[in-house]
C-alpha positions in Angstrom: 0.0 0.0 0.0 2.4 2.5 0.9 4.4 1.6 -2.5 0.7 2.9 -4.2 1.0 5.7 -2.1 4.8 7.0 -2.4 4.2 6.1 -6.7 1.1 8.5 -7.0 2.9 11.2 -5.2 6.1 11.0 -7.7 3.6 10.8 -10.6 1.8 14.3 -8.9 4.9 16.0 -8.5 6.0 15.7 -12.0 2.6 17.2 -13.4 2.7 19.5 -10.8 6.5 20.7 -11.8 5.1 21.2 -15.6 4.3 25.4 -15.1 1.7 25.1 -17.8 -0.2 22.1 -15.7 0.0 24.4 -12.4 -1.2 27.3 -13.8 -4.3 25.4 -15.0 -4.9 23.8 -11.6 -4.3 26.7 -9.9 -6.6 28.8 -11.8 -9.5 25.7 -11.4 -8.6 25.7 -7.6 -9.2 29.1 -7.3 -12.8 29.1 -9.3 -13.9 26.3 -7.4 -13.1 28.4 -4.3 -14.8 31.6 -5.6 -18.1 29.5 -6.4 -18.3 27.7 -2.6 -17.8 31.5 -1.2 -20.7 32.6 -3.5 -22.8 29.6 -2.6 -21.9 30.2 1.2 -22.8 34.0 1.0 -26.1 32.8 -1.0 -27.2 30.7 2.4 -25.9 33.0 5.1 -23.4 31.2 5.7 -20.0 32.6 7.7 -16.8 32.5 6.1 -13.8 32.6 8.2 -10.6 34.5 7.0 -7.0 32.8 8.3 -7.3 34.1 11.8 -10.4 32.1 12.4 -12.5 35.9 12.3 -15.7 35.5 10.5 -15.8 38.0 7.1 -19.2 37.9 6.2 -20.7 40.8 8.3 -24.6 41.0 8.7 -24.5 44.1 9.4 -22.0 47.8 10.0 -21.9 46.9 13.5 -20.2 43.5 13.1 -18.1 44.8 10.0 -16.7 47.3 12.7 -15.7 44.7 15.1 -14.3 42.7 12.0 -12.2 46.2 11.2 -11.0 46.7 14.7 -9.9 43.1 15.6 -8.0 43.5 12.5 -6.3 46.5 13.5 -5.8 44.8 17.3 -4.3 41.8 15.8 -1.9 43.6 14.2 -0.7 45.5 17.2 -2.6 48.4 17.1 -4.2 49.9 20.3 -7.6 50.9 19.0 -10.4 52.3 21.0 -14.1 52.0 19.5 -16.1 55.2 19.7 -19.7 55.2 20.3 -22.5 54.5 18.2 -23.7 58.3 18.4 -21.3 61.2 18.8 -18.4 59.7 17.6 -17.5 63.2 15.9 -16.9 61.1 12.3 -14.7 58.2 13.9 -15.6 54.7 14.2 -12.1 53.2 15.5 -9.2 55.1 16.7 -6.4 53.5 16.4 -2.5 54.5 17.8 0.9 52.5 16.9 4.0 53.6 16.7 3.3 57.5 17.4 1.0 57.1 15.0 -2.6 58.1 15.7 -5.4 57.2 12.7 -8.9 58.2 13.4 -10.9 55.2 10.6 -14.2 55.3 9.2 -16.1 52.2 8.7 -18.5 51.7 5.9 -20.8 48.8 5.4 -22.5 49.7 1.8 -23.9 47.4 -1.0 -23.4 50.8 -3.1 -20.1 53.0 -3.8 -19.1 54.8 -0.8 -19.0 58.9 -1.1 -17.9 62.2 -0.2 -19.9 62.1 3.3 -17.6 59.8 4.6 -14.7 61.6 3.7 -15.8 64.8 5.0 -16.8 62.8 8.4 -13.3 61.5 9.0 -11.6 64.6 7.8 -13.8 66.6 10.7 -13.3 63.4 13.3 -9.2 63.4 12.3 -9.1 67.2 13.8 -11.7 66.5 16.6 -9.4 63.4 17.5 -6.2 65.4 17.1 -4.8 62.4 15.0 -2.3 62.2 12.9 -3.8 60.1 10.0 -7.6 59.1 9.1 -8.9 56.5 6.9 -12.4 55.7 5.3 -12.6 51.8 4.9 -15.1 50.2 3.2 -16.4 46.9 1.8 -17.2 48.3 -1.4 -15.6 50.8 -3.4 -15.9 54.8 -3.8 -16.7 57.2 -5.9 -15.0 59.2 -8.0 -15.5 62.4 -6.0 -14.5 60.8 -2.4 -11.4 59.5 -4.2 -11.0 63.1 -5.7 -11.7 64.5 -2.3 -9.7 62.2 -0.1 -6.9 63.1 -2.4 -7.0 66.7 -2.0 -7.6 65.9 2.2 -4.9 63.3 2.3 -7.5 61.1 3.7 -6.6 57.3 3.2 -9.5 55.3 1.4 -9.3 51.0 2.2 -11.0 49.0 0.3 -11.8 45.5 2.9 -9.3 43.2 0.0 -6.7 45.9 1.3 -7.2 45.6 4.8 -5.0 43.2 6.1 -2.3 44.8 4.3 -3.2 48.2 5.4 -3.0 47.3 8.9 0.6 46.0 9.0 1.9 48.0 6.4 
């Protein structure tokens, strides 16, 4: 048996060592993976990212907690504002001097200038040294224009992870 066994995984190493072969699988592993997240998201079902966090948020509430136990796990002191009064600011967040007042959006449409213009106000309010609008959609062309001019950082949620150590 283990003969069988050690004979099939010479014969999978050498398609696997032909670039054209692994570019093929990789590209069918990756569909198959894209269509069991759309069939999970169609049921309501969660979907975990590598820390073991769940990424499919029900609603802005839960996609802030996703947001700030990113920005924890990544060393980050963050403190969550409350859900009223928060002056623009959803998370703010202080490493390494730095001090980052972030917005969190939760939209199934484009996120705008009013978001920008919130964490602009709540990156004075804060007295912080950066601010971020961070979203699980994308943004317009005017709160990309804006946050330009502002020097406001805008996150899309595949950038996230990244963001956060970076």
């Amino acid at each position: 048996m283990e003969q069988v066994y050690n004979a099939d995984l010479t014969h999978v190493g050498r398609i696997l060592s032909n670039p054209d072969y692994r570019e093929s699988v990789t590209k069918l592993i990756r569909e198959k993976i894209d269509r069991y997240i759309e069939l999970f998201k169609a049921r309501n079902i969660d979907i975990f990212d590598v820390y073991g966090n769940t990424i499919q948020y029900k609603t802005g509430a839960d996609y802030k907690e996703y947001v700030g136990r990113a920005f924890e796990e990544a060393g980050w002191n963050i403190s969550r504002t409350p859900v009223t009064g928060d002056q623009g600011a959803d998370l703010v967040c202080i490493k390494a001097g730095l001090k980052l007042v972030v917005q969190c959006k939760f939209y199934s449409g484009n996120v705008g200038n009013a978001a920008v213009q919130e964490v602009h106000a709540a990156r004075g309010f804060y007295d912080a040294t950066h601010a971020a609008v961070i979203s699980n959609v994308g943004f317009t062309r005017s709160a990309i224009e804006l946050a330009g001019k502002l020097g406001i950082l805008l996150v899309p949620d595949e950038k996230l992870e990244q963001f956060v150590r970076g």
